[in-house]
N, C-alpha and C positions, 0 to 999 in steps of 0.2 A: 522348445527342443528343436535342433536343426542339424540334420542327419545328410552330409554330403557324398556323393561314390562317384570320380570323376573318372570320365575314360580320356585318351586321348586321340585323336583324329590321327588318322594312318595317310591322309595327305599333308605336304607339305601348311603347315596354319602355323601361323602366330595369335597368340599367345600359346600355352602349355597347357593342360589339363589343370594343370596346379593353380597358374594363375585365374583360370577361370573362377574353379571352385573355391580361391579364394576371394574374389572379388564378390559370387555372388553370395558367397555366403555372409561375408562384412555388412551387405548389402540387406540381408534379411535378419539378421540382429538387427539393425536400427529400425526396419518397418514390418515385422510381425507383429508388433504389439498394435501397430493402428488398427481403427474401428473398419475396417475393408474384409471381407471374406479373403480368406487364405488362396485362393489362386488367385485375386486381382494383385495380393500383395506380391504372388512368385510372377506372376508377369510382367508386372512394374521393374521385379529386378533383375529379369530378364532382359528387358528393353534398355535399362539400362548400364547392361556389359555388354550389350550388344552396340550400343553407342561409345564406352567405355577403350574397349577394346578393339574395335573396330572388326569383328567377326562376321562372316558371312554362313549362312544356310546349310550343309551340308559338308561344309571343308572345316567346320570347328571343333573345338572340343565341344565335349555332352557331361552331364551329370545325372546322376538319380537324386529325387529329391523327397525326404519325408519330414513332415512337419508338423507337431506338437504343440496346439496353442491352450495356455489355462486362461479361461474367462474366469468371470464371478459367478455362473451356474451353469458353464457349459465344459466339457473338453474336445477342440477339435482338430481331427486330424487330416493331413492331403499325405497321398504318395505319387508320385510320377516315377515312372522307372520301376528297374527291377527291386529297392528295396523296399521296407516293409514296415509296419505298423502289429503291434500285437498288442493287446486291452485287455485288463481282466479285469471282470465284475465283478461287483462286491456279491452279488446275492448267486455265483459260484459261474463257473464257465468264463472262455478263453473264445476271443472273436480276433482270426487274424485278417487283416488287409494286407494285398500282396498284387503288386500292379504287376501280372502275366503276359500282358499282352504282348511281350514280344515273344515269349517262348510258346505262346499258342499259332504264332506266325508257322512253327515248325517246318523253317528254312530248311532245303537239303544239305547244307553245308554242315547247319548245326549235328542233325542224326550220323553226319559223315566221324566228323572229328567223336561223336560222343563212343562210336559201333571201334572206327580206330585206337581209342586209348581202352574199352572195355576187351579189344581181343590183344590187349595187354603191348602193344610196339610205341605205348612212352610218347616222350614232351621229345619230337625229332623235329628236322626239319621240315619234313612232311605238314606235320602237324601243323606248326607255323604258317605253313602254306594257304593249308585248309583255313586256319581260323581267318588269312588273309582277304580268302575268298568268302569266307561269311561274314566278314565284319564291311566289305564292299554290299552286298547284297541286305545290310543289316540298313545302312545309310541308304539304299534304295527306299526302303520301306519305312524309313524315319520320319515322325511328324507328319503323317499322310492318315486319312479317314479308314485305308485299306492296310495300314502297316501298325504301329506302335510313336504313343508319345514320350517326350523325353526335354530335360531342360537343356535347351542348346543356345540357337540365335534363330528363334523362333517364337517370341513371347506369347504365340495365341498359344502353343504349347499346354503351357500353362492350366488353361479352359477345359485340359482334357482328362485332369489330374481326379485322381478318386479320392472323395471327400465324403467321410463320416463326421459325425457329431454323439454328441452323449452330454446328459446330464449328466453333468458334475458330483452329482449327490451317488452317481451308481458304479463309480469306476474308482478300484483298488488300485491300480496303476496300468503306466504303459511302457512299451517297450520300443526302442527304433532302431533299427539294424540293417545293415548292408549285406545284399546278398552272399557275401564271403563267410561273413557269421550264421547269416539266417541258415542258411543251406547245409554249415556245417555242427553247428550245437547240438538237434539232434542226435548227430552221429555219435556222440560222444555220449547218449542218455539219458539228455540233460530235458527238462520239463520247463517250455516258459515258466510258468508259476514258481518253479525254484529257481530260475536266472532273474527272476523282477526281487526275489529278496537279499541276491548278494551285493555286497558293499562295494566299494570300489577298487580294494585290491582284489577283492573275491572275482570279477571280472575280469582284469586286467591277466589272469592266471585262466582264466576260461580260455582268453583268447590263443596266450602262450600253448594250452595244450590243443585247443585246434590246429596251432600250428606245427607242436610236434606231430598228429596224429597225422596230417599233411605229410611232413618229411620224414617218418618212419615208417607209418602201417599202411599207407598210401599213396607213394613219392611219383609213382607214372598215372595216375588217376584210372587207374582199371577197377578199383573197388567204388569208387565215386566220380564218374568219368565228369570233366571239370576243365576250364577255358586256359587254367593254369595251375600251376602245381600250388602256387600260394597266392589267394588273391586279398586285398583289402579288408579288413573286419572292423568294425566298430560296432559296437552295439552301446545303446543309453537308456537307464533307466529311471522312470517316475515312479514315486510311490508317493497316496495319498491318506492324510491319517483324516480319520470319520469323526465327524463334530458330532 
């Protein structure tokens, strides 16, 4: 399972968000399966899009990256970035992995834009501003020992990424989802445990009403103060049937 969330670089760079994320994703379909731990394999395809594409450090696009690998007795999972990992055990309980570190950075920009849209004055130009000035001060702190990791054109990147493991034999399934969905499912109710057993339209209609909930009971982010009024969702699930 390979869970992409691309942002786009607010300096002038080539390539796009899109093509990165599509490059490196192509990329780790052909080599998550080899016999390597899961970061040597996300650094490898880091190195190379970064050869690929010709990108540089700081002026590129960035991705979130979580990943999902079934062994023969193991399941293991890596997250980098802000999306996430959620596991549920057969013998009961819910273990979420959730890469924070950048929202523990607790930049002033971010509390600026989150305090502006909760005293309710909306997605302005203002707002724009701000996110402009924290997504600079975001890039200061990126890929640094004192800041947050993240897949970019930085393959040690990579090395920094949180990685669990689990016997095979103990996990009912998993779940992978990008900040857009993680952040907003709750709101709506909804129980991992219940979203790891819908099908895949049952999903696809999860997502639908996250996004009406976004552009009707929520549309300036004062009830869920949020980077944008509708942001990226996927979510994928695994379910394992017990021999």
């Amino acid at each position: 399972m390979i869970v992409l969330d691309g942002a786009t670089a607010h300096d002038p760079a080539m390539p796009s968000a899109g093509a990165y994320v599509d490059f490196l994703a192509s990329d780790l379909v052909q080599s998550i399966d080899e016999p390597s731990p899961l970061a040597d394999i996300l650094e490898q395809s880091i190195a190379r899009a970064v050869d690929a594409l010709g990108i540089e450090p700081g002026i590129a696009p960035s991705s979130t990256v979580a990943l999902v690998r079934i062994e023969p007795d193991a399941v293991d999972t890596l997250v980098l970035g802000d999306s996430s990992v959620i596991v549920g055990l057969r013998a009961g309980g819910v273990e979420v992995h959730t890469d924070d570190r950048l929202s523990r950075l607790q930049l002033p920009e971010a509390d600026l834009y989150r305090r502006f849209l909760a005293d309710g004055q909306g997605y302005s130009g203002r707002h724009r501003k701000i996110l402009q000035e924290l997504q600079g001060a975001e890039r200061a702190r990126r890929n640094r020992p004192d800041g947050y990791w993240i897949a970019e054109a930085e393959p040690g990147a990579a090395k920094h990424a949180l990685h669990v493991r689990y016997p095979l034999a103990e996990v009912a399934w998993v779940i992978a989802a990008t900040d857009g969905a993680f952040d907003l499912i709750p709101t709506l109710g909804m129980r991992w445990p219940e979203v790891a057993q819908m099908s895949t339209p049952q999903l696809a209609q999860l997502l639908r009403d996250v996004h009406t909930w976004e552009a009707r009971v929520d549309p300036d982010g004062q009830a869920l103060p949020r980077a944008k009024r509708h942001d990226d969702k996927t979510v994928a699930v695994m379910r394992f049937v017990s021999s």
